[in-house]
N, C-alpha and C positions, 0 to 999 in steps of 0.2 A: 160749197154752201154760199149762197148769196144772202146780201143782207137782208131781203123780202123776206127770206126764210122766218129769222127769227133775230128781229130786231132787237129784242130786250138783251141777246147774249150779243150783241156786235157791240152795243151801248155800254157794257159791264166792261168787255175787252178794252175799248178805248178810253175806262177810264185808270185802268192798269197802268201802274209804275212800270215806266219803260226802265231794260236794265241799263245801268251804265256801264260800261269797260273802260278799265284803266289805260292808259295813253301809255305806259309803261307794262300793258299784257304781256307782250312778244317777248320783251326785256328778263319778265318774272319766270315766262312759261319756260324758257331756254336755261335761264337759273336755275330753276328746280329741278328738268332734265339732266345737267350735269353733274346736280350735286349726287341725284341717287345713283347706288352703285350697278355697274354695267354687269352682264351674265359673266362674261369672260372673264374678270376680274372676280370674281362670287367665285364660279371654277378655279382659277388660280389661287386664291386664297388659301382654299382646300388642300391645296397640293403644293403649300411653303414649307420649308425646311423645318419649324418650329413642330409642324404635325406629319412631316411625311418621316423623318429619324426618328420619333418613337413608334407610329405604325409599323414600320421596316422591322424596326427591335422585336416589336411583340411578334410580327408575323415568322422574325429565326426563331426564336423562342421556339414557338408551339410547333416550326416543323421538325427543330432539333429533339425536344420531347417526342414526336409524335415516332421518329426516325429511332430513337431511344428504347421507346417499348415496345415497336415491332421487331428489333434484330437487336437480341440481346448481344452483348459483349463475348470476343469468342473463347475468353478463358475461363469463361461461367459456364458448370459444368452443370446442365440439365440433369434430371434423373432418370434419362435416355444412356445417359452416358457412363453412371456408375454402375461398377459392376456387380455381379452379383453376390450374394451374402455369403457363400461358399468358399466365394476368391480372398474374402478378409478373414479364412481363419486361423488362428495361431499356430505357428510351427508346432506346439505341445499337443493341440487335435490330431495330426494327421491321421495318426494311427486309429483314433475313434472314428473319421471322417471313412478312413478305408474298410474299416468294421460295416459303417453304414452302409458304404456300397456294395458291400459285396452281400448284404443282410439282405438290401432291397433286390438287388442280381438272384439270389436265390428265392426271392419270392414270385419274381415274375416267374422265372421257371416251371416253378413248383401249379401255376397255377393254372399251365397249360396241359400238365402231368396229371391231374384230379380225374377222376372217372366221372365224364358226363352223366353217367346213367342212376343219379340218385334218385 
């Protein structure tokens, strides 16, 4: 744009407060750069002893829990493993017990022996 263009905005311009810069810029700008903290340092923080031992804790923690209730203990006896109700009965049954089976043995029998032809 030339000044012909439009005289009244080049008039306005020049009469604008020129900025000043302090003679100690370089001084401040380089100041203030080292005060803030660097990325690497921001990372490293992260990962200080103060917060990396209890992270580590918590993360055995929840794999010891987690290791826990997927394999249970191997003297814990599922109800896979107990036997059946028959096996627990008193020495003073047996004889009812043997009654039973030979009660239910004569009935399978008996019930192939029936005449189809009813």
């Amino acid at each position: 744009m030339k000044r012909e263009d439009d005289e009244q905005l080049w008039d306005f311009l020049g009469r604008a407060a020129q900025p000043q810069i302090s003679p100690f810029f370089a001084r401040n700008l380089i100041r203030r750069l080292r005060q803030e903290p660097r990325r690497f340092k921001t990372v490293r923080a992260w990962f200080s002893l103060r917060r990396l031992i209890p992270a580590s804790g918590l993360a055995i923690v929840v794999i010891g829990a987690v290791i826990a209730i997927h394999h249970p203990v191997p003297g814990h006896k599922t109800s896979e493993d107990e036997p059946d109700v028959v096996a627990k009965v008193d020495p003073q049954d047996y004889e009812v017990v043997a009654d039973l089976d030979e009660l239910l043995g004569s009935d399978e029998n008996n019930l192939w022996d029936e005449n189809p032809t009813l």
